[in-house]
PDB file as gemmi writes it, atoms N, CA and C in Angstrom:
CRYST1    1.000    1.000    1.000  90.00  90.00  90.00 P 1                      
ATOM      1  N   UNK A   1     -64.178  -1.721 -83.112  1.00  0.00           N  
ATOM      2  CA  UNK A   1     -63.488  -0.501 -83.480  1.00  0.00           C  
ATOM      3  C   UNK A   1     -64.358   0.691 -83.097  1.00  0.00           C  
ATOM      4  N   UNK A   2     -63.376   1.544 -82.390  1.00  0.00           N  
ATOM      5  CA  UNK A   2     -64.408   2.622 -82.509  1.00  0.00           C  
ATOM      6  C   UNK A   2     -64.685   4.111 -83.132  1.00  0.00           C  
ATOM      7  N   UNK A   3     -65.554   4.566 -83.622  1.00  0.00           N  
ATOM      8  CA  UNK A   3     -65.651   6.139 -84.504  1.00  0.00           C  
ATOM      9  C   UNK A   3     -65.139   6.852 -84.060  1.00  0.00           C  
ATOM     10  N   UNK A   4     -64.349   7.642 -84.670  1.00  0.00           N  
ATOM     11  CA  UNK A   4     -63.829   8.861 -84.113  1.00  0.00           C  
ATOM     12  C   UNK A   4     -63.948  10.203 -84.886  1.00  0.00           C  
ATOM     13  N   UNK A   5     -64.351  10.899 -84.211  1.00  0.00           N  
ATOM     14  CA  UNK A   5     -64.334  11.761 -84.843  1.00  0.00           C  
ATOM     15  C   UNK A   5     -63.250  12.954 -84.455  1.00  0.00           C  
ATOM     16  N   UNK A   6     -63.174  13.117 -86.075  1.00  0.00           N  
ATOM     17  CA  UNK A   6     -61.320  13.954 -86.352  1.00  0.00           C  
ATOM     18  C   UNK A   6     -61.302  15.869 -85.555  1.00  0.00           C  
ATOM     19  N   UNK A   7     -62.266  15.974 -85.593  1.00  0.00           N  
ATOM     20  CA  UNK A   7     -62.973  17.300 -84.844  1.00  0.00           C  
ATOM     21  C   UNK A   7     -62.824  17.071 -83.497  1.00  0.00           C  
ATOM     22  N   UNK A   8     -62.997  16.019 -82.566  1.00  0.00           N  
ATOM     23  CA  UNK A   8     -62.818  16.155 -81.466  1.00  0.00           C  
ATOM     24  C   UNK A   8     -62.793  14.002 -80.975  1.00  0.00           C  
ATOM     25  N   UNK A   9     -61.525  13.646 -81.407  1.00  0.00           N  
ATOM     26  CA  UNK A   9     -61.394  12.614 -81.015  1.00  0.00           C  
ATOM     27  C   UNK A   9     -61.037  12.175 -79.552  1.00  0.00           C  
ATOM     28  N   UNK A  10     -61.293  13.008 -78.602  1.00  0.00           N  
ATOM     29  CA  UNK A  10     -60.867  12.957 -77.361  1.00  0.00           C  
ATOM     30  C   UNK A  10     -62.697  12.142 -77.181  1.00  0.00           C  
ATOM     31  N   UNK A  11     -63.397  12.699 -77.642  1.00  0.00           N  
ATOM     32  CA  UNK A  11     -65.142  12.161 -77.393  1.00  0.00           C  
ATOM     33  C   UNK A  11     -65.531  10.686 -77.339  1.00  0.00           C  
ATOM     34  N   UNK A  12     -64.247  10.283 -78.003  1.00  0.00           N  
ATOM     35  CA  UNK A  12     -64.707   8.663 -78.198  1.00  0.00           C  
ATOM     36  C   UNK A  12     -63.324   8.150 -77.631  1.00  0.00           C  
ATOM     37  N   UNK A  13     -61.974   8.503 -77.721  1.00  0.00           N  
ATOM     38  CA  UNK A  13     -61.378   7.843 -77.002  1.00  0.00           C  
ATOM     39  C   UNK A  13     -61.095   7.829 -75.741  1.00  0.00           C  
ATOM     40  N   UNK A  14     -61.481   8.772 -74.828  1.00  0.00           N  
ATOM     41  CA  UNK A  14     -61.156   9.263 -73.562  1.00  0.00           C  
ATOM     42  C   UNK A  14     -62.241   7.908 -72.769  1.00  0.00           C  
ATOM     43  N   UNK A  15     -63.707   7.838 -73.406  1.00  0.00           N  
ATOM     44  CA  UNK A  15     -64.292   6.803 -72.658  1.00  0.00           C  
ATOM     45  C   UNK A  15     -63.965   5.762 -72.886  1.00  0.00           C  
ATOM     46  N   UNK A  16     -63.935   4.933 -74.527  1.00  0.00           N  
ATOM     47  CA  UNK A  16     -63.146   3.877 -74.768  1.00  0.00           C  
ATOM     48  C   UNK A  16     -61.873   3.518 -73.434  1.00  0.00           C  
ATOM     49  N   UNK A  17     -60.902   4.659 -73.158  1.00  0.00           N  
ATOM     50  CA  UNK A  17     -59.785   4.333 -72.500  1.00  0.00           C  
ATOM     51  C   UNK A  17     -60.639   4.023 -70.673  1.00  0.00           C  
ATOM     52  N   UNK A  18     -61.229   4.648 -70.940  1.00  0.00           N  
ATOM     53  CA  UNK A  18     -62.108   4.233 -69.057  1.00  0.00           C  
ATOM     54  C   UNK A  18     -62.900   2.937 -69.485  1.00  0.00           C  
ATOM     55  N   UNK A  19     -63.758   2.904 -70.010  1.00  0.00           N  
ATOM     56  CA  UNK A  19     -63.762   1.115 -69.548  1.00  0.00           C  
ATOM     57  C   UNK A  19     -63.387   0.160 -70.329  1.00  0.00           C  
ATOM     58  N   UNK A  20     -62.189   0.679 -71.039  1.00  0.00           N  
ATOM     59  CA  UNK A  20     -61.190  -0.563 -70.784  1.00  0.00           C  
ATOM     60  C   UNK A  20     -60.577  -0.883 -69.028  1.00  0.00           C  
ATOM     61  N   UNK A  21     -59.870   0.188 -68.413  1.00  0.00           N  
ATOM     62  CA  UNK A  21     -60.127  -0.189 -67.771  1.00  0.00           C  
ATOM     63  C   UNK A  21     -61.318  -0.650 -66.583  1.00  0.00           C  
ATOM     64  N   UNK A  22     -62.230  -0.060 -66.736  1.00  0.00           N  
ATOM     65  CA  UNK A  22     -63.426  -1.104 -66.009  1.00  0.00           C  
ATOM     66  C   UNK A  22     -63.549  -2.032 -65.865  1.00  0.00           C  
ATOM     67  N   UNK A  23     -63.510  -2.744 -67.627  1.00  0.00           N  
ATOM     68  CA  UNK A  23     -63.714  -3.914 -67.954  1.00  0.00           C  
ATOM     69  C   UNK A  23     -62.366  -4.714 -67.362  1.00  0.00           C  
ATOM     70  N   UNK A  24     -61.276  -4.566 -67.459  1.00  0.00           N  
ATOM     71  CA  UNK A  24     -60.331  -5.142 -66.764  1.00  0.00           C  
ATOM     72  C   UNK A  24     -60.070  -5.466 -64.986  1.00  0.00           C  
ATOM     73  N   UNK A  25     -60.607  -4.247 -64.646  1.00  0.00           N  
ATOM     74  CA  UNK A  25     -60.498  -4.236 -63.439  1.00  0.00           C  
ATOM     75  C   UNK A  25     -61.418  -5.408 -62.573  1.00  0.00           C  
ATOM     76  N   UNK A  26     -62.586  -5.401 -63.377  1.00  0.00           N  
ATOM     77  CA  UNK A  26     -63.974  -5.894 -63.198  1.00  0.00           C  
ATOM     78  C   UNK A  26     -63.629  -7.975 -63.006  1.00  0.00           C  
ATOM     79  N   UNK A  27     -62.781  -7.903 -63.882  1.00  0.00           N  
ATOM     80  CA  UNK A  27     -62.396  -8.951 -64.203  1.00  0.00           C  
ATOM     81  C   UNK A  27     -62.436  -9.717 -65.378  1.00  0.00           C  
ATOM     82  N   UNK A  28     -63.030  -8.682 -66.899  1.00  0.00           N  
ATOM     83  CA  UNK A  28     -63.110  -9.144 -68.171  1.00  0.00           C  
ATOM     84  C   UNK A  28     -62.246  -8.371 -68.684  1.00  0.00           C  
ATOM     85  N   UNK A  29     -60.982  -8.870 -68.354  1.00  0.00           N  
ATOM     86  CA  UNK A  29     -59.842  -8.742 -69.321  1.00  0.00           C  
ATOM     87  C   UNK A  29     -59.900  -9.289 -70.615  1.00  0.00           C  
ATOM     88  N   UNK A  30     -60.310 -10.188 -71.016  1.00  0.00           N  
ATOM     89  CA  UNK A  30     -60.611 -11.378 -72.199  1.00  0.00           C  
ATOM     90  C   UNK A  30     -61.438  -9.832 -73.134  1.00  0.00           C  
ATOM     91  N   UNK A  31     -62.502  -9.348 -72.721  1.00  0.00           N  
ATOM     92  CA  UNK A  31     -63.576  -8.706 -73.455  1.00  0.00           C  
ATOM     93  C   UNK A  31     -62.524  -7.258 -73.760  1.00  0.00           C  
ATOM     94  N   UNK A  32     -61.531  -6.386 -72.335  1.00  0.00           N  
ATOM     95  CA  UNK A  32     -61.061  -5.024 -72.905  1.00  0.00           C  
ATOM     96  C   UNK A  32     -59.729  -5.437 -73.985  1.00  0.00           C  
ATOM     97  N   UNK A  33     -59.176  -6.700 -74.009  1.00  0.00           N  
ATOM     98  CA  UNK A  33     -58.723  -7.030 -74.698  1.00  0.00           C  
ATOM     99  C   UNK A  33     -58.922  -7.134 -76.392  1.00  0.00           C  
ATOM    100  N   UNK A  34     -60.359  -7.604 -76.326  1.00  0.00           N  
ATOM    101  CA  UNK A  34     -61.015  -8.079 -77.603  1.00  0.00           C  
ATOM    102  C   UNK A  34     -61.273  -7.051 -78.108  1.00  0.00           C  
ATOM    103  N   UNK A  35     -61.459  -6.326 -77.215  1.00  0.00           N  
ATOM    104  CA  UNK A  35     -61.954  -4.293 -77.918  1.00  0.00           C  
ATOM    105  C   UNK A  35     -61.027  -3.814 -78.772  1.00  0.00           C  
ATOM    106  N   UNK A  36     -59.660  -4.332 -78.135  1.00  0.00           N  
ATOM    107  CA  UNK A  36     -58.699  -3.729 -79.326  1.00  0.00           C  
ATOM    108  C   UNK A  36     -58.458  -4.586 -80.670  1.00  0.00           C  
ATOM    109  N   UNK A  37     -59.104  -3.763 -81.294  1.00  0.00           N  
ATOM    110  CA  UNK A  37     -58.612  -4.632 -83.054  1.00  0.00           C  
ATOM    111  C   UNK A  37     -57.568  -4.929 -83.704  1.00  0.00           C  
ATOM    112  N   UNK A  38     -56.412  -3.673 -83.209  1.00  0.00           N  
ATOM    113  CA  UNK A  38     -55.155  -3.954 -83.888  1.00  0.00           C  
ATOM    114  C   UNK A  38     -54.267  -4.127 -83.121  1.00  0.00           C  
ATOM    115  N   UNK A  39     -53.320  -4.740 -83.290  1.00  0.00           N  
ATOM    116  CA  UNK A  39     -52.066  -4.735 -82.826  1.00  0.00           C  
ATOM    117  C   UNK A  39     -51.255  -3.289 -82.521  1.00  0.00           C  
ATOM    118  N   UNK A  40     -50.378  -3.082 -81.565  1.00  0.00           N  
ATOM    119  CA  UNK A  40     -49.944  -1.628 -81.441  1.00  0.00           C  
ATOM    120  C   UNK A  40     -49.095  -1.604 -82.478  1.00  0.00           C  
ATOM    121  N   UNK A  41     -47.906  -0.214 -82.104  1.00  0.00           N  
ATOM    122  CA  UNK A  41     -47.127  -0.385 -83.450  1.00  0.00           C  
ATOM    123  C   UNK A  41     -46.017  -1.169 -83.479  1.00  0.00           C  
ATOM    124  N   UNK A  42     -45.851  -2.028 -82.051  1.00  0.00           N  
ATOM    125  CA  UNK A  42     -44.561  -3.549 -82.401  1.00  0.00           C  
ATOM    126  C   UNK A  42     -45.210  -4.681 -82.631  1.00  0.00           C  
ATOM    127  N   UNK A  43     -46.304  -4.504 -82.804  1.00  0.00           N  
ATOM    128  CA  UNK A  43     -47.281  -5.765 -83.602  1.00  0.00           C  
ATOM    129  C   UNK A  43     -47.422  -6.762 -82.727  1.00  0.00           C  
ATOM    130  N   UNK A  44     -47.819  -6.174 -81.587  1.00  0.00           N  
ATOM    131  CA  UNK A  44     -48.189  -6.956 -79.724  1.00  0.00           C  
ATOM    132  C   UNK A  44     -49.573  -6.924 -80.380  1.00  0.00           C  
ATOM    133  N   UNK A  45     -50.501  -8.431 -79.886  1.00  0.00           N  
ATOM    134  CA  UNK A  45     -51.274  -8.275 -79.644  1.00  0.00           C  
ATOM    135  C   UNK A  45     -51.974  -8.381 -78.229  1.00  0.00           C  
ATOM    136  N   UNK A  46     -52.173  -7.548 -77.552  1.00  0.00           N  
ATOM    137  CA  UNK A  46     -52.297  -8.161 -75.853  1.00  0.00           C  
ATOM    138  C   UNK A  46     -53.384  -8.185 -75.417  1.00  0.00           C  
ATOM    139  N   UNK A  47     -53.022  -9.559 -74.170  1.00  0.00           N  
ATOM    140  CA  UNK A  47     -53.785 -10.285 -74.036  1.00  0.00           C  
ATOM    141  C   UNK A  47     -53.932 -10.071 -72.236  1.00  0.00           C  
ATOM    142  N   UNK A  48     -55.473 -10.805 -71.418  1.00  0.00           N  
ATOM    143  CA  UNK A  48     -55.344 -10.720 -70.069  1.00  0.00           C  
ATOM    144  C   UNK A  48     -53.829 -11.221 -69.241  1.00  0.00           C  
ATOM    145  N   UNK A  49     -52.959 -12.383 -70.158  1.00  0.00           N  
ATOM    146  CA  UNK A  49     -52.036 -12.875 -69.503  1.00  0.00           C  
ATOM    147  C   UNK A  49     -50.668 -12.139 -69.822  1.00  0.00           C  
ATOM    148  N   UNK A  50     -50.514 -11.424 -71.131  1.00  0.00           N  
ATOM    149  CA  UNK A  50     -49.478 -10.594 -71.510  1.00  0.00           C  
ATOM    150  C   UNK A  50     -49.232  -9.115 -70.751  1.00  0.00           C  
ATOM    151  N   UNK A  51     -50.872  -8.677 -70.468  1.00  0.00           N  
ATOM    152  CA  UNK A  51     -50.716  -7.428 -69.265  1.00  0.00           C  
ATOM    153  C   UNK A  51     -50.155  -7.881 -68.022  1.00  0.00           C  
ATOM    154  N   UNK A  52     -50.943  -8.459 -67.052  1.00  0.00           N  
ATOM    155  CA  UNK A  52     -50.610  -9.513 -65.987  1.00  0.00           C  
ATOM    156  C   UNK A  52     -49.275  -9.201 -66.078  1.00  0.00           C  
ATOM    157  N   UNK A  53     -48.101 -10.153 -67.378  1.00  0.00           N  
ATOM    158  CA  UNK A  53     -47.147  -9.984 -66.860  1.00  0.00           C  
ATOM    159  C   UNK A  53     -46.494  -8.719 -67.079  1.00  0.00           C  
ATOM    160  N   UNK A  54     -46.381  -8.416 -68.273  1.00  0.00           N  
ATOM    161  CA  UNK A  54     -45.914  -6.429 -67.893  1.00  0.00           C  
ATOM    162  C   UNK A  54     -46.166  -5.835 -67.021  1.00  0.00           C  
ATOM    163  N   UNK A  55     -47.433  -6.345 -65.988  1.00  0.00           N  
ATOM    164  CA  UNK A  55     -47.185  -5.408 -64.862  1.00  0.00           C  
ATOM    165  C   UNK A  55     -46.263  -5.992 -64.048  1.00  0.00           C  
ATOM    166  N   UNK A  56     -46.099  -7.059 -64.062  1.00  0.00           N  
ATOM    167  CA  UNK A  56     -45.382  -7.883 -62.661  1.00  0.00           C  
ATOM    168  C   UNK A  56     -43.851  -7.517 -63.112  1.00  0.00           C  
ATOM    169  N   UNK A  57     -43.289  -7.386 -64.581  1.00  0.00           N  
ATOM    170  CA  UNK A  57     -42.205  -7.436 -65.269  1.00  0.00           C  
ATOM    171  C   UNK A  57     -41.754  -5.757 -65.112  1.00  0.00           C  
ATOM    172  N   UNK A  58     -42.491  -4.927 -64.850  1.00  0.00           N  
ATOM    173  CA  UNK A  58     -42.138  -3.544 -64.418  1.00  0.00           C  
ATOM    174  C   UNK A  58     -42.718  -3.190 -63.080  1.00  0.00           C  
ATOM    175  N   UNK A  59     -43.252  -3.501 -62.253  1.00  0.00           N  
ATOM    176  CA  UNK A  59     -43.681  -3.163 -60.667  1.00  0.00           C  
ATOM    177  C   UNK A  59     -43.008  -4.300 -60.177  1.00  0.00           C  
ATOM    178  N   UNK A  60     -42.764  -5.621 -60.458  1.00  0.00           N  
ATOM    179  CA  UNK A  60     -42.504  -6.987 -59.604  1.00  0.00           C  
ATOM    180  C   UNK A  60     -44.090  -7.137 -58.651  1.00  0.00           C  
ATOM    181  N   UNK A  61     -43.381  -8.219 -58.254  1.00  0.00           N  
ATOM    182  CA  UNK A  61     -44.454  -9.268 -57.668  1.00  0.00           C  
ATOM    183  C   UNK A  61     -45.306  -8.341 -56.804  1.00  0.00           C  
ATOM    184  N   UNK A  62     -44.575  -7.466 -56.171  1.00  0.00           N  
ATOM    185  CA  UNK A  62     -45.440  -6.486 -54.898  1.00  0.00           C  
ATOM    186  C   UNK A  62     -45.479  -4.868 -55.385  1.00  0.00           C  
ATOM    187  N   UNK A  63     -46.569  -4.583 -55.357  1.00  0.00           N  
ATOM    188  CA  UNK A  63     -46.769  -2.992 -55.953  1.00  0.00           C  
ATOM    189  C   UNK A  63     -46.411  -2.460 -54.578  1.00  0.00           C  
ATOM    190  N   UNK A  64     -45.421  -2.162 -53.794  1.00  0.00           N  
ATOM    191  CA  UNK A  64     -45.289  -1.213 -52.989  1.00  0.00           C  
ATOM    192  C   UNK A  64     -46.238  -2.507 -51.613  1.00  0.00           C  
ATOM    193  N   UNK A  65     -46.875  -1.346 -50.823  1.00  0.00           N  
ATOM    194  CA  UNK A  65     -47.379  -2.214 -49.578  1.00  0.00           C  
ATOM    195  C   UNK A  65     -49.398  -2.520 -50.158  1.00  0.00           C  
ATOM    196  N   UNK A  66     -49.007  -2.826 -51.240  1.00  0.00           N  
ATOM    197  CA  UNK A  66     -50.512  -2.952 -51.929  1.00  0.00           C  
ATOM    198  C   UNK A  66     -50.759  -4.156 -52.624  1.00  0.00           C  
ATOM    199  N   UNK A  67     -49.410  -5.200 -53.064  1.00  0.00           N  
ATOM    200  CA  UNK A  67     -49.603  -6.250 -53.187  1.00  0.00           C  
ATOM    201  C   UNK A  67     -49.191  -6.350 -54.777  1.00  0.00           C  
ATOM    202  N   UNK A  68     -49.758  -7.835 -54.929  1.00  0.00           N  
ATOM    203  CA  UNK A  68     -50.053  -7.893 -56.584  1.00  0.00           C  
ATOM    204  C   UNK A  68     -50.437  -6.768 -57.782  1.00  0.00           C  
ATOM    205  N   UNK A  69     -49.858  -5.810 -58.610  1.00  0.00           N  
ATOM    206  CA  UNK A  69     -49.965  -5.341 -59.264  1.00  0.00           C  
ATOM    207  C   UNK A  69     -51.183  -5.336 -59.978  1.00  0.00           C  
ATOM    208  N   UNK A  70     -52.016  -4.640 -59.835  1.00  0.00           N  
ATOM    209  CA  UNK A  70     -53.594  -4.653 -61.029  1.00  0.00           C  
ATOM    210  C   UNK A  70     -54.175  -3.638 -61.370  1.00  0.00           C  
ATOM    211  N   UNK A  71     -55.078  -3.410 -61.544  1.00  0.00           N  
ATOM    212  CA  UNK A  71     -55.678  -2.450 -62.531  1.00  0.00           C  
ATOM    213  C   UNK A  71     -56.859  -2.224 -61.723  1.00  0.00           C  
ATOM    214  N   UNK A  72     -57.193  -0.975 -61.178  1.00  0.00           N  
ATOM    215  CA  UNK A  72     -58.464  -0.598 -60.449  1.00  0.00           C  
ATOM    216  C   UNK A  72     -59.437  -0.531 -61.561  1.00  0.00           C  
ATOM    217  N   UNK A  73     -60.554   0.130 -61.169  1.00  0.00           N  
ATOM    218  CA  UNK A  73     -61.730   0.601 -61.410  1.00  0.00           C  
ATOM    219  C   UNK A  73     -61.311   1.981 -61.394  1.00  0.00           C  
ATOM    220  N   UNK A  74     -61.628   2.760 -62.753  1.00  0.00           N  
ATOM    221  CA  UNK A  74     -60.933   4.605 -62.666  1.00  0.00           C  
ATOM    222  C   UNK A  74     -62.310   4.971 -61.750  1.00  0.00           C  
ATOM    223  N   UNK A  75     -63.311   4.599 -61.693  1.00  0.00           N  
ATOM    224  CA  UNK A  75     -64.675   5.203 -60.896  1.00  0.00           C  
ATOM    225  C   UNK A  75     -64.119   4.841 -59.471  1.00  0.00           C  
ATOM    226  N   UNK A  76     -63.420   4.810 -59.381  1.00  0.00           N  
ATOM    227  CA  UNK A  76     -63.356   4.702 -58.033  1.00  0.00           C  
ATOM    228  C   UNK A  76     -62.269   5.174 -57.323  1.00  0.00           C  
ATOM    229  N   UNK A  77     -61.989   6.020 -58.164  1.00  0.00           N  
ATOM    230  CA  UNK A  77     -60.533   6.795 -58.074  1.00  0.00           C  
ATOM    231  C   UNK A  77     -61.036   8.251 -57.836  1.00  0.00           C  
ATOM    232  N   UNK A  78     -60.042   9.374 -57.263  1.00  0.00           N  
ATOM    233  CA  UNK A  78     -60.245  10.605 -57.692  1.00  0.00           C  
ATOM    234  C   UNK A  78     -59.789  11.576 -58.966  1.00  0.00           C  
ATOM    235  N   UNK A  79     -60.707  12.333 -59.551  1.00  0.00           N  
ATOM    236  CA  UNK A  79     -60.476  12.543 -60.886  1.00  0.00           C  
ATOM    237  C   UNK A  79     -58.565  12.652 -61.097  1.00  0.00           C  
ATOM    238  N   UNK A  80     -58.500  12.722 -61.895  1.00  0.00           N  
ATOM    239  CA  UNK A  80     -57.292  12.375 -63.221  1.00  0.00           C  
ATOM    240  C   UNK A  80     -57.066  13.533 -63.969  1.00  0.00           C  
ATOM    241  N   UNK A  81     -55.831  14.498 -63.975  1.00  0.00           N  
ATOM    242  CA  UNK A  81     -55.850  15.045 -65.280  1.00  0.00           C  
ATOM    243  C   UNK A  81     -55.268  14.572 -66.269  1.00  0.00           C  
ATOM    244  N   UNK A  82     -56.239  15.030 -67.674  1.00  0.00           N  
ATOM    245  CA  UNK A  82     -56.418  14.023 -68.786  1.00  0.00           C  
ATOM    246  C   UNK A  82     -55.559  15.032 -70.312  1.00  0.00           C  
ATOM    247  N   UNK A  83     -54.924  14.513 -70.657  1.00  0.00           N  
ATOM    248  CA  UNK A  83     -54.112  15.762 -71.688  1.00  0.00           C  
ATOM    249  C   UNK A  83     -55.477  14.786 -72.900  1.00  0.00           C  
ATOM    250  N   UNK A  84     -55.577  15.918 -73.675  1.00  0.00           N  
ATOM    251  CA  UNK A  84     -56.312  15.129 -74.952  1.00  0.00           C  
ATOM    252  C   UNK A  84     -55.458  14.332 -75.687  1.00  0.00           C  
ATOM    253  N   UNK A  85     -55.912  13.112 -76.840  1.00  0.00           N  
ATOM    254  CA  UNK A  85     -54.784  12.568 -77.744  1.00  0.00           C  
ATOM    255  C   UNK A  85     -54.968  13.495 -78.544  1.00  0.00           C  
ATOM    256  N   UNK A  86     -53.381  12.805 -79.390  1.00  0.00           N  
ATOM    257  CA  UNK A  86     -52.688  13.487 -80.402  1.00  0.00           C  
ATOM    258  C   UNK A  86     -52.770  12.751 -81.691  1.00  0.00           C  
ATOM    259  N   UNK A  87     -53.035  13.200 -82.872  1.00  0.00           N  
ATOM    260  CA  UNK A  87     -53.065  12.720 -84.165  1.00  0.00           C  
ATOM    261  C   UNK A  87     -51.535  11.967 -84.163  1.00  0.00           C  
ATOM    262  N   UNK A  88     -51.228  10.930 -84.953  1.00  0.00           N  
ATOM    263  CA  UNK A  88     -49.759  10.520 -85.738  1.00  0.00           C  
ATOM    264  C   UNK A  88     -49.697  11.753 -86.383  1.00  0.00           C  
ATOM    265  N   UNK A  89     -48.127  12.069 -86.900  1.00  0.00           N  
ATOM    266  CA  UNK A  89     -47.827  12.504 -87.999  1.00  0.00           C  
ATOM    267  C   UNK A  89     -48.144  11.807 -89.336  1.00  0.00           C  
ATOM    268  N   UNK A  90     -48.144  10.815 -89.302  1.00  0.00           N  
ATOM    269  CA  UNK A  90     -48.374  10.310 -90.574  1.00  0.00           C  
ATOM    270  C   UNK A  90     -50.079  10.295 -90.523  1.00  0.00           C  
ATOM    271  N   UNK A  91     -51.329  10.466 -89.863  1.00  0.00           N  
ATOM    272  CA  UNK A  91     -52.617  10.754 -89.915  1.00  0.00           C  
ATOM    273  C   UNK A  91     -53.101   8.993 -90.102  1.00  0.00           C  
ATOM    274  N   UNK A  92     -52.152   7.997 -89.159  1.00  0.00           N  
ATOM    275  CA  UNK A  92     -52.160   6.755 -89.319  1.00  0.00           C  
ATOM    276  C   UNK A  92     -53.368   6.483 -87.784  1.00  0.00           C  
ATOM    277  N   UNK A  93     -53.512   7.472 -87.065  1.00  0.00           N  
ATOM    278  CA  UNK A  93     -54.328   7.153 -86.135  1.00  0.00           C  
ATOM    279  C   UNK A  93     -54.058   8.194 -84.901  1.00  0.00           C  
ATOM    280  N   UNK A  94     -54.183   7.548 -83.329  1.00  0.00           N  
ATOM    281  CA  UNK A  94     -54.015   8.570 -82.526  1.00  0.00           C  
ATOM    282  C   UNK A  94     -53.156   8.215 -81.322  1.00  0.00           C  
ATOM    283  N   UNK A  95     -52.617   8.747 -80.716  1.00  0.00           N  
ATOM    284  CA  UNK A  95     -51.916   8.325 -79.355  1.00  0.00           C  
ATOM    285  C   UNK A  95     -52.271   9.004 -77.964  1.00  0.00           C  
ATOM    286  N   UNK A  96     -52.588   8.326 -77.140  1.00  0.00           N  
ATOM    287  CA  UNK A  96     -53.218   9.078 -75.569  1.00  0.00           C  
ATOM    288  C   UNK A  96     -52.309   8.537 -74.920  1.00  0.00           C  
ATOM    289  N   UNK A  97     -51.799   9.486 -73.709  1.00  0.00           N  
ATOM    290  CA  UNK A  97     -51.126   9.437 -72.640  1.00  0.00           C  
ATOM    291  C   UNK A  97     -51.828   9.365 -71.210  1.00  0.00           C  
ATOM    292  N   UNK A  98     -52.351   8.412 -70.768  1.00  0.00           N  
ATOM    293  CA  UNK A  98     -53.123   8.236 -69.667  1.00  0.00           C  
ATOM    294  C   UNK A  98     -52.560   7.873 -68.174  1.00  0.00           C  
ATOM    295  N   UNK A  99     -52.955   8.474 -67.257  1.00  0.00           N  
ATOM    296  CA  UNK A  99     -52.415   7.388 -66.049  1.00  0.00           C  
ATOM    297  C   UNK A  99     -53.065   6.251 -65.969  1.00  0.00           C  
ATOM    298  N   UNK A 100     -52.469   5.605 -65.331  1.00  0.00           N  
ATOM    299  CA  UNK A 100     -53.397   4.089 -65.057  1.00  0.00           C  
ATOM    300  C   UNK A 100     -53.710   3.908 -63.868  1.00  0.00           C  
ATOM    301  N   UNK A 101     -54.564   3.464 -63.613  1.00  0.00           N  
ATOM    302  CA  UNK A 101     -55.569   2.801 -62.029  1.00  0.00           C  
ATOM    303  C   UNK A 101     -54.962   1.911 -61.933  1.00  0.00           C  
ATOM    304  N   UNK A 102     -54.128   2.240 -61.140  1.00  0.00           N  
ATOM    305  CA  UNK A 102     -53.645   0.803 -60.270  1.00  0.00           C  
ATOM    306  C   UNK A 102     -53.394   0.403 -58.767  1.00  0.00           C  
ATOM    307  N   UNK A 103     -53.846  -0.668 -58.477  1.00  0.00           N  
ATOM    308  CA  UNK A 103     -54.153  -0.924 -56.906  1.00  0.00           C  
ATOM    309  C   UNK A 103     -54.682   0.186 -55.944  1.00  0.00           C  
ATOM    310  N   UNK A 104     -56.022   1.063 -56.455  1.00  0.00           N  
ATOM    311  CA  UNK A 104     -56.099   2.036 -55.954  1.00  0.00           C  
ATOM    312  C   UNK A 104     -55.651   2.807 -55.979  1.00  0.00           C  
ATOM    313  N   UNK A 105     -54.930   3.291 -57.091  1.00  0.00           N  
ATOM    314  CA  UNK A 105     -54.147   4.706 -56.600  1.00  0.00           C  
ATOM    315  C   UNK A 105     -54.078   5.081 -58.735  1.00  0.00           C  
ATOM    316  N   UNK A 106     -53.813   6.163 -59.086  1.00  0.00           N  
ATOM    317  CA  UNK A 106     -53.076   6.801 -60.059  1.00  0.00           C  
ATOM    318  C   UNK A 106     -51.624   6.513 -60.518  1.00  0.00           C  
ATOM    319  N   UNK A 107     -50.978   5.623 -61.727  1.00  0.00           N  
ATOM    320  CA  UNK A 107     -50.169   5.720 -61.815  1.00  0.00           C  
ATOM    321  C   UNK A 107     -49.135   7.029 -61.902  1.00  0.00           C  
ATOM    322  N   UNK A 108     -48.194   7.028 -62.217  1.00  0.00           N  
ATOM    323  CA  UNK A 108     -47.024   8.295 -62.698  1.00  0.00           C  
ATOM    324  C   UNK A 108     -47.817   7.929 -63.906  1.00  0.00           C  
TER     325      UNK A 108                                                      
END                                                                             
């Protein structure tokens, strides 16, 4: 789990959210997986094989002329603009809107 602080929680989740993907990209999906403690809010807990298929289940088998659907390395991307997260209304936690690294490129 990680600290956050309520003053400026962008400090701890903005990197948390980069190497997760690292760690995924890298090939320890098992470990950015394990990082997350809770379940989201439909009570998914996900896993290297449950991403895998959400990507294949919303891109299909071929990302465009790039192949198999995956998850880059964000370091190896060009920067990203990053909106900060947002508190819940209910002060139950936080929500970030990120692009994702994928097959080299920036998602939408």
């Amino acid at each position: 789990m990680i600290q956050i602080d309520k003053l400026d929680p962008a400090k701890a989740i903005i990197p948390f959210v980069k190497n997760w993907f690292v760690l995924f990209a890298n090939g320890n999906g098992e470990a950015a997986c394990l990082s997350i403690d809770e379940p989201n809010c439909y009570g998914i807990v996900w896993t290297p094989d449950s991403i895998d298929a959400l990507l294949i289940d919303t891109f299909g088998e071929s990302y465009g002329e790039l192949g198999r659907p995956r998850i880059s390395d964000p370091n190896e991307l060009p920067p990203v603009r990053i909106y900060p997260p947002e508190q819940f209304n209910d002060g139950s936690g936080y929500f970030f809107d990120h692009a994702v690294p994928m097959n080299g490129e920036w998602s939408d």
